[in-house]
N, C-alpha and C positions, 0 to 999 in steps of 0.2 A: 663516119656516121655519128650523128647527136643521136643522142638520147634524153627527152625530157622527163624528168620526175614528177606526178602531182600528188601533191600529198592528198591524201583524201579526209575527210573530217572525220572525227572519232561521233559514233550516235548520240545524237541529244539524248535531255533528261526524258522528252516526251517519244521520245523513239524506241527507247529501252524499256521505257514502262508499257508502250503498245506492244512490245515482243513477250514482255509478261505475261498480258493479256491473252493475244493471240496465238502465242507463238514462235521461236524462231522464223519457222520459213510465213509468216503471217502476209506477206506481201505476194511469194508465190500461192500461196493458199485460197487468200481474202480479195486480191487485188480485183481478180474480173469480176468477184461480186460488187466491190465498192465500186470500181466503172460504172458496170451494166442499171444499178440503180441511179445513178446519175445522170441516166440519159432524159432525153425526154419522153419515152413513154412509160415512165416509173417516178416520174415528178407528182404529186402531190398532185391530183382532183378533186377537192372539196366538193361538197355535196353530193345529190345522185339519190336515183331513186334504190331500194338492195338490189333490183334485178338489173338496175344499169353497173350498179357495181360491182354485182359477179359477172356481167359480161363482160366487163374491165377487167376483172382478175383473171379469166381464161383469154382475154387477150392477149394480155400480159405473157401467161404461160406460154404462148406460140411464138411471141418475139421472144421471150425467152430461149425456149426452145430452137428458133432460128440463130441461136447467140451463138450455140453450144459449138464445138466441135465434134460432139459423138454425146448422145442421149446415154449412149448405152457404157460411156466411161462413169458419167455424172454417177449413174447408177448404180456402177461397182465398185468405186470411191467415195467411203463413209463418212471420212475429212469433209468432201466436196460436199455431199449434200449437208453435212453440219454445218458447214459457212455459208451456204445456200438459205438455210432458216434461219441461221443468226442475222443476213442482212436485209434479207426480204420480210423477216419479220415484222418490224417499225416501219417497214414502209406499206403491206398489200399483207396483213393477215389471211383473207379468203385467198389470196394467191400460194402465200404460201403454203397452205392446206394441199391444195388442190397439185400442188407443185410434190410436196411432198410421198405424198398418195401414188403419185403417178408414175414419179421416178424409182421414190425408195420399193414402196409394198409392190407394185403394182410389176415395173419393169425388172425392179431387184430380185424380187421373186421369181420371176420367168428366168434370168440371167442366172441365178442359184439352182435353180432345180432343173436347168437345159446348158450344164455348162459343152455340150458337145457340140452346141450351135446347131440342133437339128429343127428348130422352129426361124419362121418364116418373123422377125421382130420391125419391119419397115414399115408396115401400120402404123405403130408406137411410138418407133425414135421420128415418123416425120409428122405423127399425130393427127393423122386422118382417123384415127379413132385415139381414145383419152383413156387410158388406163384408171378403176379405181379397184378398191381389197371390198371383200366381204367376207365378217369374220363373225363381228358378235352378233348376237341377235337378241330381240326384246326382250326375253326371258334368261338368258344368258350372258351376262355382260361380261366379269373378271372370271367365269363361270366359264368358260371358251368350248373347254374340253368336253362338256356334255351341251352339247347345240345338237340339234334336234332334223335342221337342214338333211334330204338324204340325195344320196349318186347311188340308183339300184342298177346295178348293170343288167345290161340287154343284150343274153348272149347271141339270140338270133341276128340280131343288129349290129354288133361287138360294138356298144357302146353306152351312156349312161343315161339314165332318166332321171333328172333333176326335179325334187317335189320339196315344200314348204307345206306339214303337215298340220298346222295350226298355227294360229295368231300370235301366240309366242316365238314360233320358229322363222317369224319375219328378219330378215335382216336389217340391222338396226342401225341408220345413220351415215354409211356410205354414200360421196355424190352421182347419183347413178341416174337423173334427171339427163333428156337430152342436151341443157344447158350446156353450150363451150361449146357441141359437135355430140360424133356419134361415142360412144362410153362400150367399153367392155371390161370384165373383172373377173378379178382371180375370188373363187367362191370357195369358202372353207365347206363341203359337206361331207355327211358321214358315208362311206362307200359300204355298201351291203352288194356281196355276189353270194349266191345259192344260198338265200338266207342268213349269210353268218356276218357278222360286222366286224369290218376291217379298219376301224377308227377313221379317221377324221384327216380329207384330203383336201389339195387344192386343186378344183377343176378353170381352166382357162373359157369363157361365157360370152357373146357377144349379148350386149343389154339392150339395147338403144341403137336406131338410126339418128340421124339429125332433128330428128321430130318427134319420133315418139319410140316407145318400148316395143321389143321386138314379139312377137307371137311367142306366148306360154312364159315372156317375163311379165310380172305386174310390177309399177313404179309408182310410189305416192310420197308427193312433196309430206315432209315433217312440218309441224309448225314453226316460225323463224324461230332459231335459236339467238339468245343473246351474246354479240358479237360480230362478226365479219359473217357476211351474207353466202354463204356455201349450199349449194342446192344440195341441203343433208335429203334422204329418204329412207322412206320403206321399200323393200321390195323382198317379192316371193318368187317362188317358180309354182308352174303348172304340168305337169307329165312334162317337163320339157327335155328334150333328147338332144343330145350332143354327142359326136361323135368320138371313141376310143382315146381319139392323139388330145382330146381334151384335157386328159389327165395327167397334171403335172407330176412325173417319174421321178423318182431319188436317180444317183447316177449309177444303181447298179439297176436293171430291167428287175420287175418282179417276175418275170419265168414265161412261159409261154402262156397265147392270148386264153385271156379270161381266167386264168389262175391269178390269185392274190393272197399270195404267202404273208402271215401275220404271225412271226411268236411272240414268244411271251417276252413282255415290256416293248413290243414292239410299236403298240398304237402309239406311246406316251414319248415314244422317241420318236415315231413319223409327225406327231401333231406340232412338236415344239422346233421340228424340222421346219413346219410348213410355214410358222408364223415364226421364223428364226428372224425374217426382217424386223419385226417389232423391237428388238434390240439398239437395233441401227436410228429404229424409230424414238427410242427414248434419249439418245445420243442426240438426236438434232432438235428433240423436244427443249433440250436442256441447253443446249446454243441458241436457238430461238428466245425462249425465256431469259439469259443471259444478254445476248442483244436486246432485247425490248430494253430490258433494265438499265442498259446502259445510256439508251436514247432517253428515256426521257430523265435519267437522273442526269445527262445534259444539257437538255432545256431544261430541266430545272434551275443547277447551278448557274447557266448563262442569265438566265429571265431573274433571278435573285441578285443579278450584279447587275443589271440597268434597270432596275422598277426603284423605284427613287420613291422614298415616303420623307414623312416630317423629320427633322431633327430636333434635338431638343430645343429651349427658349432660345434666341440669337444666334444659332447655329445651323448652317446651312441645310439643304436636304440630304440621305445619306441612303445609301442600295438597302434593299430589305433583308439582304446579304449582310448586315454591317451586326445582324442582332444573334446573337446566340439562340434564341427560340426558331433563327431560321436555321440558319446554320449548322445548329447542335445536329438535327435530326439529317440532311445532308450530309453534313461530316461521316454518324452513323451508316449510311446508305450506302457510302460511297468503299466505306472498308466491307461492307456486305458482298458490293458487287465485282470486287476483285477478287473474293476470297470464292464467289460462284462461280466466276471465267476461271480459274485454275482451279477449281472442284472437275468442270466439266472437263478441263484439258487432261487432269488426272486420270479420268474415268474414263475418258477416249485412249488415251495412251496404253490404258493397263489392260482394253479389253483387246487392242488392235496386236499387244504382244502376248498374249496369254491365247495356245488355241487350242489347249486339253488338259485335262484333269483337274486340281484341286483350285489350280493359280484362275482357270478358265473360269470355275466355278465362283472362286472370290471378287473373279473381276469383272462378273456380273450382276452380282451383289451389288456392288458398288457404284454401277453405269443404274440400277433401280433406284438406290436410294439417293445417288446425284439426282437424277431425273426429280425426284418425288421432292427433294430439300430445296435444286436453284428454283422449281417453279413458285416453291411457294414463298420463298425469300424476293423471286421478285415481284409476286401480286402485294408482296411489303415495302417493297421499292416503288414500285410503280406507283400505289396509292399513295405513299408519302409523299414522291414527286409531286403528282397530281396537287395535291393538297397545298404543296407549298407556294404555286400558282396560282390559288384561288379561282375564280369564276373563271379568268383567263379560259384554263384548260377546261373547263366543260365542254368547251364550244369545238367542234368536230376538226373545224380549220387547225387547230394549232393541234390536233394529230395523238394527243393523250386519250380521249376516251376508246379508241378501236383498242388501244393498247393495253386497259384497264378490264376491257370485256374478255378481248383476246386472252388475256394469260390464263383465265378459267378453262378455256379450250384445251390450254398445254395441261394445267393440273390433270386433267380426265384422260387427255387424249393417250394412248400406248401405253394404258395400264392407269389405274386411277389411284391415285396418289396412298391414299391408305392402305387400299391392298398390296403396294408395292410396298409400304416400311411393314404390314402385318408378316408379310412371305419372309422379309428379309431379318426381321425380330423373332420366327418362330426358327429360322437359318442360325440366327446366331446364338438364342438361348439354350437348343438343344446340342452347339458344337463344342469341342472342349475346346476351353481359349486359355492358352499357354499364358504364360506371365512374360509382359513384354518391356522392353527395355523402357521403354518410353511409360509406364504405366507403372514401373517400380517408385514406392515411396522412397525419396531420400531418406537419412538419418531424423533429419529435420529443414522446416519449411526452408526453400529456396526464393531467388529474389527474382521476384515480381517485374522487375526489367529485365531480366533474360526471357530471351522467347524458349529455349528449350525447357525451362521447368515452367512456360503457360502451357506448353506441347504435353508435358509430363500431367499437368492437371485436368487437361482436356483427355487424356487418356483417362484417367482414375475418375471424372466423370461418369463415363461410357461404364468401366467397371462397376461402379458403385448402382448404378440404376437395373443392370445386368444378374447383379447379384443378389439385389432386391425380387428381381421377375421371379430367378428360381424359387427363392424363399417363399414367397405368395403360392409358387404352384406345384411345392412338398405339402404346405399346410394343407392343400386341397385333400380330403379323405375319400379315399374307392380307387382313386387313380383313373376319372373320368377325364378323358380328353380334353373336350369342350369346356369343362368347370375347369381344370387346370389353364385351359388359356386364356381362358376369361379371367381369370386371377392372376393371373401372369399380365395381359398385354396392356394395361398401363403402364408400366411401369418400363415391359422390352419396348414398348413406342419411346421411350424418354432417351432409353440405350441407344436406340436405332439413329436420332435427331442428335445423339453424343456424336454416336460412328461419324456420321456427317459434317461434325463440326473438326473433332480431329483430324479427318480425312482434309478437311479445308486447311487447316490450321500447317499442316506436312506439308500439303502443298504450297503454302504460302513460306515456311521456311527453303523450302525445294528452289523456291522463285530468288529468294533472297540471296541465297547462296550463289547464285551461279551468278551476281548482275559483277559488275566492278566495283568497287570504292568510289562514291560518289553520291551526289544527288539523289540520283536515280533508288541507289542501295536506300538512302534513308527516307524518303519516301514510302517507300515498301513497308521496310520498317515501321514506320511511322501504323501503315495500313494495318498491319501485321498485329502489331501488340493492341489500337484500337480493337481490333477484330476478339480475337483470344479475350484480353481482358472483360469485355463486355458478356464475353460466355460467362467466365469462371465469376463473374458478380453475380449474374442471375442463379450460380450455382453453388456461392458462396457458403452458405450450410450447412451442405451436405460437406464443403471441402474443411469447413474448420470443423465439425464434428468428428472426421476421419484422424483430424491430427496433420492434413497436408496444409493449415493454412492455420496461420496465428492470429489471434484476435486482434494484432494492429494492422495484419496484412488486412484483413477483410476489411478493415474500416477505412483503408485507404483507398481501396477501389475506385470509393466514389471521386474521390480528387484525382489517383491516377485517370482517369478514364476522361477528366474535364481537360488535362492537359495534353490529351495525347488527341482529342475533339479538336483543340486548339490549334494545334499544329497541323492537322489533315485539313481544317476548313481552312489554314491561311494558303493551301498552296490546290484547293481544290477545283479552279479552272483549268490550271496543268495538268492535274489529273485528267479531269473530263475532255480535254485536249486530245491525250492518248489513248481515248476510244477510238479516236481516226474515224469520224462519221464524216461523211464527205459535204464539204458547203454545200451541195446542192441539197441536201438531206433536208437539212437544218434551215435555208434559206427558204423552204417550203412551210415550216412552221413558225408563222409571225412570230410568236414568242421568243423564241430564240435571237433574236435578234433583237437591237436597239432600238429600232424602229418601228417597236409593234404595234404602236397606236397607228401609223400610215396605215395599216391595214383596218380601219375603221373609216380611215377618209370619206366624206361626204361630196365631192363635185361640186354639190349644190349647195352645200352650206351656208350659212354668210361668212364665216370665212375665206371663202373660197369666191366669193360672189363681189365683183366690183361695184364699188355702191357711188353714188352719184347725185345730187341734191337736184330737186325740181325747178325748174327757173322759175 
């Protein structure tokens, strides 16, 4: 017997730098999302009216849906809906909402709180009815825990009367519109039996038939929000009764019918029980945001390499790519949005291994303030892209404005971005924070090309702002709360945007470390110290005030920081290469491509027009 040998090729530079990004297993992870968008019913439709265009996004969702093998895996794999939003994102913003919703809050939640499989879930996973959440309400936005919403049980009935007691207790913004089909939802409200309140549950509601709101639901379109067309609304209840099994159970029974045992600390651990999917939801807000950023800082860089402007006197034309004022802010962008893909990976990683006590606690932390940091780095991404395209990207066709509206939705959307770094700044100024390796001064400044002592400055950052908040909120006199965090949270907001950056800045070592000697390694690098250094200059300072940075260091920044711009933007197609956005993605937005004036083509032109002289 032969035996043939075939060598197999060691990974490219752009293959390794996609596993960065992604992932090791990024191919079994990512792969059916990058298919399934390439098909043609996920190709790019320009124009549309908004109501043709959420009829399209809930299209979407059923072929979606029909993709799947199991609704109800998508659902209980956090991975999967996080690549789910990163790649639907750039393509169907209202879809991915709507996808999201459905899967994560909607179906996640029933799968979480019925894990003994005693509900009937084939409605859902075949989507003859559309799952969405209802949670906050007008009046209660980051406020969750005191919603107004009530479930009074009915014990003649054994089951719940569903009431909306005032205009603030409307629920706020879920798509609960018969739009898509018929809609049913998991309702946060408060549970009162025999007068006493048992905090804040989630009842399972049917909303809506195919046409309209069901008897004792009211539903009122919101005004359009700016962005992707989502049938947000209002909706109430009226006496509306619902039967016992409505009531979504932890997995231990509350006791026999119509007892509802509550001790103490108990609402506050059923409440954060109910909306435990919200977690999962800032994980895939921050893959979403991540993808967006990545797409268009794609077409960016492509459209900057074939838009051809003047060269100087007698010298040919040359990409608008060829000038530093394009380039520089790309280059920038481009170390951003690596250091945001492995922020998010970190954050997923550390919450999916952490499942109790202090580690849990910290690695939730950290899944808030990724959330709250990549969105807003990439409404800075985005826009710069945007910008660097000019008029180009206005125009709806070449796929950048959904994407520039869109990413406001993520800042808000599973917790609003300031209340996420206020929680996580009031978390870290009142804990004791040990002295860490990475945050100890050297004897004296270290060099500025080592990424471990930019690791070490990006720590002493974090501390230095941290330690300012206390100091503001001892001077506070009486020891009022409120005046004490008032004096404090500038300063723990500065801490909190530190934590973030060093958390970036680890993971980008983390990334570094693990690649081979090569290319690829310096690359990275390359991203790496761009990334870091451009902290430590805006924080320049504060670090030679402390005595961690010498007065020549600091004033080399500015030249470090040109040369290390220089070397990201000469190899920045490669980069944007190893987003792995699929041709059909990208062949969908003219810009990205060489040929984007054909997509202005006239027919009738005189160009285009054979012309012929009179006899």
């Amino acid at each position: 017997m032969t035996v043939t040998l075939t060598d197999t090729a060691p990974p490219s530079t752009t293959e390794l730098l996609t596993g960065v990004l992604l992932g090791p297993e990024h191919r079994r992870e990512h792969g059916f999302w990058q298919r399934l968008i390439s098909t043609e019913p996920f190709r790019r439709r320009p124009g549309g009216t908004p109501e043709e265009r959420l009829e399209l996004a809930y299209d979407r969702l059923r072929v979606l849906n029909l993709s799947l093998d199991s609704g109800a895996r998508l659902a209980a794999d956090p991975r999967a809906l996080a690549a789910l939003h990163a790649w639907l994102g750039p393509v169907d913003p209202a879809l991915t909402t709507v996808a999201g919703i459905h899967y994560n809050l909607f179906l996640g939640s029933l799968l979480d709180h019925d894990g003994a499989g005693r509900r009937d879930l084939s409605d859902y996973l075949s989507m003859r009815r559309i799952g969405t959440f209802l949670c906050t309400e007008v009046a209660h936005g980051n406020n969750a825990a005191a919603m107004e919403t009530t479930a009074t049980y009915d014990r003649e009935r054994d089951g719940f009367v569903l009431h909306t007691p005032n205009a603030g207790a409307q629920k706020f913004m879920p798509n609960t519109s018969p739009a898509g089909g018929a809609k049913s939802g998991l309702v946060a409200a408060r549970l009162v039996a025999d007068g006493s309140d048992h905090g804040v549950r989630l009842f399972l509601v049917h909303l809506t038939d195919a046409e309209r709101a069901l008897p004792g639901v009211r539903v009122r379109r919101l005004p359009a929000r700016m962005g992707s067309p989502v049938d947000h609304c209002l909706t109430s209840f009226d006496e509306l009764f619902v039967e016992r099994d409505a009531l979504l159970e932890p997995d231990e029974p509350d006791g026999p019918p119509g007892e509802f045992r509550t001790g103490p600390g108990d609402r506050r651990r059923r409440f954060l029980t109910s909306i435990g999917r919200v977690t999962h939801g800032r994980v895939s807000m921050s893959a979403c945001a991540a993808g967006s950023a990545r797409a268009t800082l794609a077409v960016a860089v492509r459209y900057g390499g074939h838009r051809m402007i003047s060269g100087s006197r007698r010298t040919p034309p040359v990409p608008v790519n060829a000038h530093r004022t394009h380039h520089g802010p790309l280059a920038s962008a481009m170390a951003t949005v690596f250091a945001m893909s492995l922020l998010h990976r970190r954050a997923q990683e550390r919450w999916e291994s952490c499942t109790e006590g202090e580690g849990r606690t910290e690695a939730g932390r950290l899944v808030d303030v990724a959330k709250a940091w990549i969105t807003w780095r990439a409404r800075e991404v985005i826009v710069e892209s945007r910008e660097r395209c000019g008029a180009q990207a206005l125009l709806e066709n070449n796929g950048m404005t959904e994407l520039v509206t869109g990413v406001e939705g993520a800042i808000t959307a599973e917790g609003d971005n300031i209340a996420l770094y206020a929680k996580a700044a009031a978390d870290l100024l009142l804990a004791d924070r040990p002295a860490r390796v990475d945050a100890a001064p050297a004897a004296e400044p270290g060099d500025l090309s080592d990424p471990r002592f930019l690791v070490r400055l990006l720590a002493a950052i974090e501390d230095i702002w941290f330690t300012r908040a206390r100091a503001r909120a001892l001077r506070v006199p009486g020891a009022e709360a409120l005046a004490q965090w008032n004096a404090a949270s500038g300063p723990a907001l500065r801490g909190v945007e530190a934590y973030a950056y060093r958390h970036a800045a680890q993971a980008y070592a983390e990334a570094r470390a693990a690649l081979p000697e090569g290319a690829a390694k310096e690359r990275l690098g390359e991203l790496e110290r761009l990334f870091a250094t451009q902290w430590v200059a805006r924080n320049s300072g504060d670090l030679l005030a402390a005595g961690l940075l010498r007065g020549d260091q600091a004033e080399a920044l500015a030249e470090i920081t040109e040369e290390l711009i220089t070397a990201v933007a000469e190899h920045a197609p490669q980069l944007a290469d190893s987003f792995a956005l699929p041709a059909e993605l990208l062949a969908d937005w003219p810009i990205a491509g060489p040929g984007y004036a054909d997509a202005y083509d006239d027919p009738s032109g005189p160009w285009n027009t054979a012309r012929t002289d009179a006899p």
